[in-house]
mmCIF file of the C-alpha atoms, coordinates in Angstrom:
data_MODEL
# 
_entry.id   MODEL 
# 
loop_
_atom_site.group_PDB 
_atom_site.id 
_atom_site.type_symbol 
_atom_site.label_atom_id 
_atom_site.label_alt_id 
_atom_site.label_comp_id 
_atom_site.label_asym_id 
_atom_site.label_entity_id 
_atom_site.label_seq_id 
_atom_site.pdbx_PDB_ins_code 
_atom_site.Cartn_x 
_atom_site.Cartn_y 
_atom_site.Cartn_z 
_atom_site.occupancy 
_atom_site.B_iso_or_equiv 
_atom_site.pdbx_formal_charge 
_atom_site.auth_seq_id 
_atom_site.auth_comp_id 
_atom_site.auth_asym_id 
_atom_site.auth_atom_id 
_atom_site.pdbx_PDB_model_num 
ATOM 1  C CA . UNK A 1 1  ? 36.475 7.179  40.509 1.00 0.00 ? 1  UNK A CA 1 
ATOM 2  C CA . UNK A 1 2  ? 38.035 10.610 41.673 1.00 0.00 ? 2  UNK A CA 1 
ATOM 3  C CA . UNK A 1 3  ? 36.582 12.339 44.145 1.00 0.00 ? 3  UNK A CA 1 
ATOM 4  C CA . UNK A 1 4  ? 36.365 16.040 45.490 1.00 0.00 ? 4  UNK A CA 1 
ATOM 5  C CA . UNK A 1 5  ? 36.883 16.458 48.840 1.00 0.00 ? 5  UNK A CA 1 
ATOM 6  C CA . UNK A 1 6  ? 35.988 12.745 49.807 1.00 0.00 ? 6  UNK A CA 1 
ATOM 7  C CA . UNK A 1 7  ? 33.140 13.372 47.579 1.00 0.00 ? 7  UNK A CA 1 
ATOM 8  C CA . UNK A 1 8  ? 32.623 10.846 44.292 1.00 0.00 ? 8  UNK A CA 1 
ATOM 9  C CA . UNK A 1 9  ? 32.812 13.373 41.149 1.00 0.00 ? 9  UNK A CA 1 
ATOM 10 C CA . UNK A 1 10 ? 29.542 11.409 40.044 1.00 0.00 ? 10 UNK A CA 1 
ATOM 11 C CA . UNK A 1 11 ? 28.068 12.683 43.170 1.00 0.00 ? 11 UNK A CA 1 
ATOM 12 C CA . UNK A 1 12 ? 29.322 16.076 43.430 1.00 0.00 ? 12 UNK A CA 1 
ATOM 13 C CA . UNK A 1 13 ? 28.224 16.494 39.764 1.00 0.00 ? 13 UNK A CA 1 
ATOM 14 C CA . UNK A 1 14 ? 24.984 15.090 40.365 1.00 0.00 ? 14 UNK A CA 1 
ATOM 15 C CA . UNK A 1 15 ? 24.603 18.192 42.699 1.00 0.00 ? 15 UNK A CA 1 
ATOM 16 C CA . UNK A 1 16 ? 25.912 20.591 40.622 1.00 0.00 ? 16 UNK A CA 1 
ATOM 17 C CA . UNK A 1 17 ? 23.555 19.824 37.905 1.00 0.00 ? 17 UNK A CA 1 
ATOM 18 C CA . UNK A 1 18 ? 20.782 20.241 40.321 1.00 0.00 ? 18 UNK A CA 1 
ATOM 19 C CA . UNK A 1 19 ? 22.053 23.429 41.285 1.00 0.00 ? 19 UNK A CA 1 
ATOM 20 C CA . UNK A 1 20 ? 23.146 25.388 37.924 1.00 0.00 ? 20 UNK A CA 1 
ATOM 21 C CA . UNK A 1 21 ? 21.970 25.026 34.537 1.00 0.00 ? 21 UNK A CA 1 
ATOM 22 C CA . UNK A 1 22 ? 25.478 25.480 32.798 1.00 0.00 ? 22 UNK A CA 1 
ATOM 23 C CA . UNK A 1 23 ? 27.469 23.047 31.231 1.00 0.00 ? 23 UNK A CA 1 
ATOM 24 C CA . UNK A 1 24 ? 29.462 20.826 33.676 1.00 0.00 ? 24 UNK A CA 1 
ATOM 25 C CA . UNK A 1 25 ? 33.303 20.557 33.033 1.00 0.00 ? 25 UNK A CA 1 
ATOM 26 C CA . UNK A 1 26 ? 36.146 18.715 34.484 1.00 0.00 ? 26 UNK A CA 1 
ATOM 27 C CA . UNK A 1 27 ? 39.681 19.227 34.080 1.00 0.00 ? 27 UNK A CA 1 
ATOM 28 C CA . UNK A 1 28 ? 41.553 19.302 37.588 1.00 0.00 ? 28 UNK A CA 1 
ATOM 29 C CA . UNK A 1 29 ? 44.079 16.646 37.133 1.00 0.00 ? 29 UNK A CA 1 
ATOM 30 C CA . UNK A 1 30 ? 42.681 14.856 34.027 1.00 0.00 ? 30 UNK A CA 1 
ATOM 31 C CA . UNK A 1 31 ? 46.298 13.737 33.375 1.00 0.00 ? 31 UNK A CA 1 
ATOM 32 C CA . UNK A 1 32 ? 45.553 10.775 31.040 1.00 0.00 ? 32 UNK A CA 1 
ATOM 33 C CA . UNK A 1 33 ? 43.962 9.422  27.838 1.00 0.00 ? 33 UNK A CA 1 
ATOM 34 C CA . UNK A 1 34 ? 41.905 7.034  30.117 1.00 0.00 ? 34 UNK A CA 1 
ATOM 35 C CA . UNK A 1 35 ? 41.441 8.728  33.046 1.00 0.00 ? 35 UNK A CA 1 
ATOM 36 C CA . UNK A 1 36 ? 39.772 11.500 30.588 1.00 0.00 ? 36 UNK A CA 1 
ATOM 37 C CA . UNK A 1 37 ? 37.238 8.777  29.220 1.00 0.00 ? 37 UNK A CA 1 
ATOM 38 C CA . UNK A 1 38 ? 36.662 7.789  32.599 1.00 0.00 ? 38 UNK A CA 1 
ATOM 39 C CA . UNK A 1 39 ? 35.258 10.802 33.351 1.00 0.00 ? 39 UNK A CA 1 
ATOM 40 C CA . UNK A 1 40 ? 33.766 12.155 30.208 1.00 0.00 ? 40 UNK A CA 1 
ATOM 41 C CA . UNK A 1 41 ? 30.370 10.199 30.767 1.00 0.00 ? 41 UNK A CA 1 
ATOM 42 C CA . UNK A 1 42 ? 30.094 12.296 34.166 1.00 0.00 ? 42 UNK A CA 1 
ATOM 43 C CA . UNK A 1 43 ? 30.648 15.883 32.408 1.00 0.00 ? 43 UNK A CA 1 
ATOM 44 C CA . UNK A 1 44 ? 29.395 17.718 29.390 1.00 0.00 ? 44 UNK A CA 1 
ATOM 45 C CA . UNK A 1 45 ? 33.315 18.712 28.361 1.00 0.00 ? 45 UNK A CA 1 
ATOM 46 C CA . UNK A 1 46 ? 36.937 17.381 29.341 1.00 0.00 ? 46 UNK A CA 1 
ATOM 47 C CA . UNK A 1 47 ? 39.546 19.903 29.818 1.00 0.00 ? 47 UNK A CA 1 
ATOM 48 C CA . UNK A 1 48 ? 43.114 18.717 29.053 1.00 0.00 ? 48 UNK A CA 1 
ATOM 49 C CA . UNK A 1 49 ? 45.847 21.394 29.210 1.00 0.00 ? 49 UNK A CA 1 
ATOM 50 C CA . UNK A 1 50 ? 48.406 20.489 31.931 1.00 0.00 ? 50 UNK A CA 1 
ATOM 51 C CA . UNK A 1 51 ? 49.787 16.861 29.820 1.00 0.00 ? 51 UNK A CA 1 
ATOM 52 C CA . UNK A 1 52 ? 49.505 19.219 26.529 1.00 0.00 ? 52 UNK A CA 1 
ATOM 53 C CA . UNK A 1 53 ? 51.532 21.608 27.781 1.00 0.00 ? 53 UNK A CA 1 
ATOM 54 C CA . UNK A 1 54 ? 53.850 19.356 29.492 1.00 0.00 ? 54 UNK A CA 1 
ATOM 55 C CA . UNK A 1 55 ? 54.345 17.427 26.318 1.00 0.00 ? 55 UNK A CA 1 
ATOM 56 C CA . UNK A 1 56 ? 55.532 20.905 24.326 1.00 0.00 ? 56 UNK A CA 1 
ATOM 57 C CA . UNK A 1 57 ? 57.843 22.054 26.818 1.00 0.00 ? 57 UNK A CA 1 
ATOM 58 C CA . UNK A 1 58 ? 59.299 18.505 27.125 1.00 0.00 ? 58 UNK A CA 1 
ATOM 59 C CA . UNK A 1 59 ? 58.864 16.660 24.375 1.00 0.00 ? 59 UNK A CA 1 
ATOM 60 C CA . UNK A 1 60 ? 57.592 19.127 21.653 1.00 0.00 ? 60 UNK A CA 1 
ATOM 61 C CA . UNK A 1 61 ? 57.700 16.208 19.091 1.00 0.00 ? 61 UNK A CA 1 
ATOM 62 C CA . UNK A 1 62 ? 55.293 13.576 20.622 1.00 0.00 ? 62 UNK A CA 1 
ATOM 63 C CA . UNK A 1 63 ? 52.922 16.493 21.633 1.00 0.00 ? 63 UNK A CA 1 
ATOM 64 C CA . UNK A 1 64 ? 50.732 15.555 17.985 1.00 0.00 ? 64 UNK A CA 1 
ATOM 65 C CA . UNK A 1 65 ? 50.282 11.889 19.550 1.00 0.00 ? 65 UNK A CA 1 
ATOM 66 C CA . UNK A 1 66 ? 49.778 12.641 23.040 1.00 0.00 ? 66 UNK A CA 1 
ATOM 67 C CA . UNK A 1 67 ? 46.821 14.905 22.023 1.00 0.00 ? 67 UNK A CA 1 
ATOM 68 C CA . UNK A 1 68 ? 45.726 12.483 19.309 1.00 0.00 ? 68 UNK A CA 1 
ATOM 69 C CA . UNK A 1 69 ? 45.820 9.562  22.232 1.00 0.00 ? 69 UNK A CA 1 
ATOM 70 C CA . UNK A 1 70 ? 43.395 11.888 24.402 1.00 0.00 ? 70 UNK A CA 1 
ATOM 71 C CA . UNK A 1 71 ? 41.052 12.829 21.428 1.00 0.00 ? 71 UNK A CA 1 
ATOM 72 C CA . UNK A 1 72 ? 40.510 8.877  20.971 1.00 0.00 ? 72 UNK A CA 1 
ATOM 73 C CA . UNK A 1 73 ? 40.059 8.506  23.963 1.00 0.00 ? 73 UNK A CA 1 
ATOM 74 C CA . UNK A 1 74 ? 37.418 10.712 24.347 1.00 0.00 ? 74 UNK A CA 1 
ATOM 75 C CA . UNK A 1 75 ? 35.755 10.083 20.912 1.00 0.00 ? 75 UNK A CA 1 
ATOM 76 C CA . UNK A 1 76 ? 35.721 6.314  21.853 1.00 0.00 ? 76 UNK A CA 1 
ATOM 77 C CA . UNK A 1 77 ? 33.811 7.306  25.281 1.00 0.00 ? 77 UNK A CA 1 
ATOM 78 C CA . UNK A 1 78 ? 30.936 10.151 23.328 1.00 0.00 ? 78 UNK A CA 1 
ATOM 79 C CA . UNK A 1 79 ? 30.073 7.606  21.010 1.00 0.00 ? 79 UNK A CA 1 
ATOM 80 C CA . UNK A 1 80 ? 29.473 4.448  23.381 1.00 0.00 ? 80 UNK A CA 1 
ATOM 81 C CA . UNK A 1 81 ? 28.360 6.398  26.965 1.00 0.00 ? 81 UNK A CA 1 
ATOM 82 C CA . UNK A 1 82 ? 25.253 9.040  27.102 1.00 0.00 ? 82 UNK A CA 1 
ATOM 83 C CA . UNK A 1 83 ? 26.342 11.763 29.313 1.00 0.00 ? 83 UNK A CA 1 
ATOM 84 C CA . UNK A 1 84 ? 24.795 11.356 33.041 1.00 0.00 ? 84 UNK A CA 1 
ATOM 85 C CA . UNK A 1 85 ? 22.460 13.929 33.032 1.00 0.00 ? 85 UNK A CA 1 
ATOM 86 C CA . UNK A 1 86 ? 19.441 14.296 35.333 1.00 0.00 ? 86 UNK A CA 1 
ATOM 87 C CA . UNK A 1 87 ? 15.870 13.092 33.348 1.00 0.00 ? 87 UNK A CA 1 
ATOM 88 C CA . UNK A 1 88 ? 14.778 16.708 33.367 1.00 0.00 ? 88 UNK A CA 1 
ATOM 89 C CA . UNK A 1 89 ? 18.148 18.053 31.449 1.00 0.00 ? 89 UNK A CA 1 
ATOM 90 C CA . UNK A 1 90 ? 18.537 17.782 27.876 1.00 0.00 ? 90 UNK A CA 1 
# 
């Protein structure tokens, strides 16, 4: 699992969920399809911009399947993992 600053992200999200109400996102070096379900169940949203934008400048072409790849990814994760949200969040 990733960490921030030698911290697991379930951990530091845990945290941050006790702290704020607001939405937790991720997207600081969610650079693949998996990696991107990994963390999904951890987070209410996945940002994914840096392998999009890669993909245009590079390879304009395969952009449509990168982001594809990513979305079923993701898809695959919301409909088998509940988010990890404290008992007293909804």
């Amino acid at each position: 699992m990733r960490s921030l600053a030698g911290q697991p992200l379930a951990a530091f999200t845990r945290r941050l969920r006790a702290a704020s109400p607001l939405p937790v996102v991720s997207g600081v070096g969610t650079s693949t399809p998996a990696l991107a379900a990994h963390v999904a169940p951890l987070v209410d949203a996945v940002v994914i911009g840096t392998p999009v934008v890669r993909a245009l400048a590079s390879t304009p072409e395969q952009a449509p399947q990168l982001v594809a790849a990513f979305a079923r990814a993701l898809a695959s994760t919301a409909a088998t993992e509940p988010r990890a949200r404290s008992p007293t969040r909804h």
